[in-house]
C-alpha positions as CSV (number, residue, x, y, z in Angstrom):
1,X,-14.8,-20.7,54.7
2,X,-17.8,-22.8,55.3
3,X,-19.4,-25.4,53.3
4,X,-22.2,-24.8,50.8
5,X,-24.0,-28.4,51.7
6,X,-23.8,-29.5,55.0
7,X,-26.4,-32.3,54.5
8,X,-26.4,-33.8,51.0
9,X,-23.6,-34.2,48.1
10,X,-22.9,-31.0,46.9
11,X,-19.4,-30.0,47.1
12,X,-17.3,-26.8,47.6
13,X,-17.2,-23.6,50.0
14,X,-18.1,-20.3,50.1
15,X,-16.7,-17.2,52.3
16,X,-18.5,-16.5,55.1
17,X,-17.9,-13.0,57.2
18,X,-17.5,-13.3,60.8
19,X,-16.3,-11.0,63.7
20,X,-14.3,-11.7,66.7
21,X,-14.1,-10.1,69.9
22,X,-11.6,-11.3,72.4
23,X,-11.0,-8.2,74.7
24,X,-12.9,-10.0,77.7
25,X,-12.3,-13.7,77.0
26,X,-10.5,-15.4,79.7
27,X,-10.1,-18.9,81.7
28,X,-13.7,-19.8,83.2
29,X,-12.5,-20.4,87.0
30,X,-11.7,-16.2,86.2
31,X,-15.1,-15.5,85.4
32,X,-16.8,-17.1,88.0
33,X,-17.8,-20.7,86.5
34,X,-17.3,-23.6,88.2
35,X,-14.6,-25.3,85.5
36,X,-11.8,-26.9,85.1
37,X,-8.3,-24.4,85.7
38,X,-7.7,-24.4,81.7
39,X,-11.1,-24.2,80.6
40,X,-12.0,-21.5,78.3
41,X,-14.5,-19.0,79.1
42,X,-18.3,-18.9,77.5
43,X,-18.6,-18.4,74.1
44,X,-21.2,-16.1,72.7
45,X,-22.5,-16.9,69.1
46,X,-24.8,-14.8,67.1
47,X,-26.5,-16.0,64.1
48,X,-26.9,-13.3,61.7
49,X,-29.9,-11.6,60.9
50,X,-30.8,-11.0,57.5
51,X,-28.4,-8.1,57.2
52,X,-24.6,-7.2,57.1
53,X,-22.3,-8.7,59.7
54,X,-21.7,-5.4,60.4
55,X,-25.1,-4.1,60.6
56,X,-25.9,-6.2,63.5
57,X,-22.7,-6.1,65.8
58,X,-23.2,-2.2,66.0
59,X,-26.8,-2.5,66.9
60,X,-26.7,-5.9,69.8
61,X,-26.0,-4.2,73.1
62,X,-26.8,-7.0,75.0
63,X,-24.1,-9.6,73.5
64,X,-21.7,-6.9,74.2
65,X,-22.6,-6.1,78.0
66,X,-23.2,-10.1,78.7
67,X,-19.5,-10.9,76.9
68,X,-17.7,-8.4,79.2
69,X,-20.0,-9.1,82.8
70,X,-19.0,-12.9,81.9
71,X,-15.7,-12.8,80.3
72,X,-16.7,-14.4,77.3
73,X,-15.5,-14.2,73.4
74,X,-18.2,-12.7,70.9
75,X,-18.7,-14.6,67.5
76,X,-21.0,-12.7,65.2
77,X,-21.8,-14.9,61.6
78,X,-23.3,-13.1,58.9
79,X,-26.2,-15.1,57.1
80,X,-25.2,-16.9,54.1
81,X,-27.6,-14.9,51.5
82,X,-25.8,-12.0,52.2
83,X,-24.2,-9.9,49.1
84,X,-20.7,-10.7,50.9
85,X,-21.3,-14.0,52.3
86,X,-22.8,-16.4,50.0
87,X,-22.1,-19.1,47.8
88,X,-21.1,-19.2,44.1
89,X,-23.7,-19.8,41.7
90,X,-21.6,-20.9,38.6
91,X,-22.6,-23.8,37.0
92,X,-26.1,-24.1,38.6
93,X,-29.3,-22.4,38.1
94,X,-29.4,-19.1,39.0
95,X,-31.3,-19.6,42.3
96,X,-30.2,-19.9,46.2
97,X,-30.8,-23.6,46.4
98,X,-28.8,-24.3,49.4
């Protein structure tokens, strides 16, 4: 879940889609970084395009190739004003306000 105000008063959450991909995560030291033994590989993170999460992690070659050449896990977060990812309107005026 993530919250609907970050910045100002307004309380509650909303669901948020994500995807996960840990096929090629491993330690750091594994994939060539200079780190600690137990660090945790690179994390990749894409901010969602104005589409469906799943729109845009069948169409990003790049994160994919990058994520396996450095061992890293894939986040993919699908915008907020997404049908399936946004927040709740009841109780306020029928407009995306945050």
């Amino acid at each position: 879940t993530q919250a609907v105000d970050h910045f100002g008063g307004a309380a509650g959450t909303f669901p948020q889609r994500l995807c996960l991909y840990d096929k090629w995560w491993k330690r750091a030291s594994k994939g060539g970084f200079k780190a600690p033994a137990d660090a945790p590989g690179p994390i990749l993170f894409y901010t969602g395009n104005e589409s469906p999460v799943d729109e845009y992690v069948n169409n990003t070659g790049l994160m994919w190739e990058l994520a396996e050449d450095l061992g890293a896990l894939i986040v993919f977060a699908e915008h907020r004003y997404e049908p399936l990812s946004h927040p709740a309107l009841c109780g306020t005026q029928r407009c995306f306000a945050y």
